[in-house]
C-alpha positions in Angstrom: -110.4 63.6 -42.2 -107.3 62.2 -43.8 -107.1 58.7 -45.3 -103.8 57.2 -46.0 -102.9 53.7 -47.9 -101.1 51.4 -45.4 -99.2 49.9 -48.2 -97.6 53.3 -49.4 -98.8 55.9 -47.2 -100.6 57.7 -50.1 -102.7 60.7 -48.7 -106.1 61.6 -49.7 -109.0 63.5 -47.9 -111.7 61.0 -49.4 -111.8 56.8 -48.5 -111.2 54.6 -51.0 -111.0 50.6 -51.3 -107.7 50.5 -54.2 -105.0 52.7 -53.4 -104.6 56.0 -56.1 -100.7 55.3 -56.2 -100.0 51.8 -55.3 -103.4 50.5 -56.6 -103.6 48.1 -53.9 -106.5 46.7 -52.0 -107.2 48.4 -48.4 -109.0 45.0 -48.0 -105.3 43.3 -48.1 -105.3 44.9 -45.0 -107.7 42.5 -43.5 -105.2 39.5 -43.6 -102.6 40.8 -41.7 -101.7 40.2 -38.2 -102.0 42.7 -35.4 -97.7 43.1 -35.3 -98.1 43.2 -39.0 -100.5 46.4 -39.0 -98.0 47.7 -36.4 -95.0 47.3 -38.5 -96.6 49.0 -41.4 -97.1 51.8 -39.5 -93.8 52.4 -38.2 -93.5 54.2 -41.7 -96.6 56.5 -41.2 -95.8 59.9 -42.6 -97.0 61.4 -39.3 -93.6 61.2 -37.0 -95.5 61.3 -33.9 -97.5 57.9 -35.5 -94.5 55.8 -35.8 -93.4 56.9 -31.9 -95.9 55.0 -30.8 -96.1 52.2 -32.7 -92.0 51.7 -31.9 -93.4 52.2 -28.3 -96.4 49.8 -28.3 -94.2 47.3 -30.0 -92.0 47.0 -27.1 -95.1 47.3 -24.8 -96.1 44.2 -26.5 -92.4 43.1 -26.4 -93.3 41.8 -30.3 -89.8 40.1 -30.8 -91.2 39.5 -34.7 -90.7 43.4 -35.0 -87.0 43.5 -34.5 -86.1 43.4 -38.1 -88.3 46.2 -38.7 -86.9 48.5 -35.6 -83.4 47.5 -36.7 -84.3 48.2 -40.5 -86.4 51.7 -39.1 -83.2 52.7 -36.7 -80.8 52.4 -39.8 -82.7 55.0 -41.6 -84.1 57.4 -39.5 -82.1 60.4 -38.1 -85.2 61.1 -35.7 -83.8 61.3 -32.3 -87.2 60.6 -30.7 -87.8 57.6 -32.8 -84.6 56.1 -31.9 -85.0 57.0 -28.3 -88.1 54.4 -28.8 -86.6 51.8 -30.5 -84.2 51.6 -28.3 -86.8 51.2 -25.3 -88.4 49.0 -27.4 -85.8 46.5 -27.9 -84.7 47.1 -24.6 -88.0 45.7 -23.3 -88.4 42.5 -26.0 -85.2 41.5 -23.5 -83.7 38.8 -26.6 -80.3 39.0 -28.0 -81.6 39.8 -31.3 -81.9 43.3 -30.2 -78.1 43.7 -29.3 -76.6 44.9 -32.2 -79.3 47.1 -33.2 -78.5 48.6 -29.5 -75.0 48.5 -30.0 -75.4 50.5 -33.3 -77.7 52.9 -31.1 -74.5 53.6 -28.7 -72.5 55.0 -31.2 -75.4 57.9 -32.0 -74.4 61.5 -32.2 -77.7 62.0 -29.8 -77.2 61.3 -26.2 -80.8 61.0 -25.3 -80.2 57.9 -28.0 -77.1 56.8 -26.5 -78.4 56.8 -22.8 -81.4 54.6 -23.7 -79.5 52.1 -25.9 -77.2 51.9 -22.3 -81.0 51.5 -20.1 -82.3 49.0 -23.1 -78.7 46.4 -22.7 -79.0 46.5 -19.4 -82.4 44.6 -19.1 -80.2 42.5 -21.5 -77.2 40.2 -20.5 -74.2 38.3 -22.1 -71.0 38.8 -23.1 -71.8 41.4 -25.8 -74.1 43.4 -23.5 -71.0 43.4 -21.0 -68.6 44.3 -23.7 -70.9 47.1 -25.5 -71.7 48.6 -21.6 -67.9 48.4 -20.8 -67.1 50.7 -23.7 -70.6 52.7 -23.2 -68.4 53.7 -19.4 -66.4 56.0 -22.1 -68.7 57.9 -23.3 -68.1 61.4 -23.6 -71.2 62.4 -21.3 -70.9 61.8 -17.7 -74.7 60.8 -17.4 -74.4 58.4 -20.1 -71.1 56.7 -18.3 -72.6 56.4 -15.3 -75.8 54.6 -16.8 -73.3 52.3 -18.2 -71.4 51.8 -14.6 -74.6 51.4 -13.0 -75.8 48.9 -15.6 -72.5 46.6 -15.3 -73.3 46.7 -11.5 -77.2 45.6 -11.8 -75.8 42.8 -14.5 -72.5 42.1 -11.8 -75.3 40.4 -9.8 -77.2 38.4 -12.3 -76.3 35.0 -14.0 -75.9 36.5 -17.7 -76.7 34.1 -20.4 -74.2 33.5 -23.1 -74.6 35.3 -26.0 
């Protein structure tokens, strides 16, 4: 069995109660919030780990995790994790989520750029429609017509101001 610190993800193949490395208590632990344990782990050292804690953030639609998708989605080049963050934020349906989204359009990844287009339209306002008019533009047909068919769904609905 592996054991890692949740403070610095320090690896070890025996428990312990003070971290090795960051000599923090594991007991710390103990006084943080569900979302807070989550948010810690979107920088597990296991990739697969922090997929589905961007996932079951956006599940939970956690909108106190948006700083740490946005911070996350910044740094990482992993196409998968993206992929989730985007859903993710997508699914929290606030406008603190747009510009992280926005930012997601521009990726070099289509699988990326589609679900940033799927995660604004759940969204709404004048960015959303601004971001999803430009997203019609993309260089992949599939993502263009995402976009088109998101402007349609979001044609029909009252969209909030931004």
């Amino acid at each position: 069995m592996t054991y890692f610190c949740v403070f610095c993800w320090f690896e070890s193949s025996e428990p312990f109660d003070s971290c090795p490395r960051c000599y923090r208590q594991v007991s710390e632990l103990d006084q943080a919030s569900y979302t807070e344990r989550l948010i810690l782990s979107l920088q597990h050292p296991e990739a697969e780990t922090r997929h589905r804690v961007a996932h079951i953030l956006g599940m939970r639609r956690d909108i106190q995790a948006i700083p740490a998708l946005a911070k996350i989605a910044d740094e990482t080049n992993d196409i998968f994790l993206l992929q989730e963050i985007a859903w993710a934020l997508g699914e929290m349906r606030v406008s603190d989520a747009i510009p992280t989204l926005r930012t997601l359009l521009k990726n070099s990844s289509y699988l990326v750029r589609k679900e940033a287009v799927q995660a604004l339209g759940k969204l709404g306002g004048k960015k959303v429609l601004q971001a999803l008019v430009k997203a019609t533009k993309d260089p992949l047909h599939s993502v263009r017509e995402l976009a088109i068919e998101a402007l349609k769904t979001l044609e029909g609905k009252d969209c909030p101001p931004d």
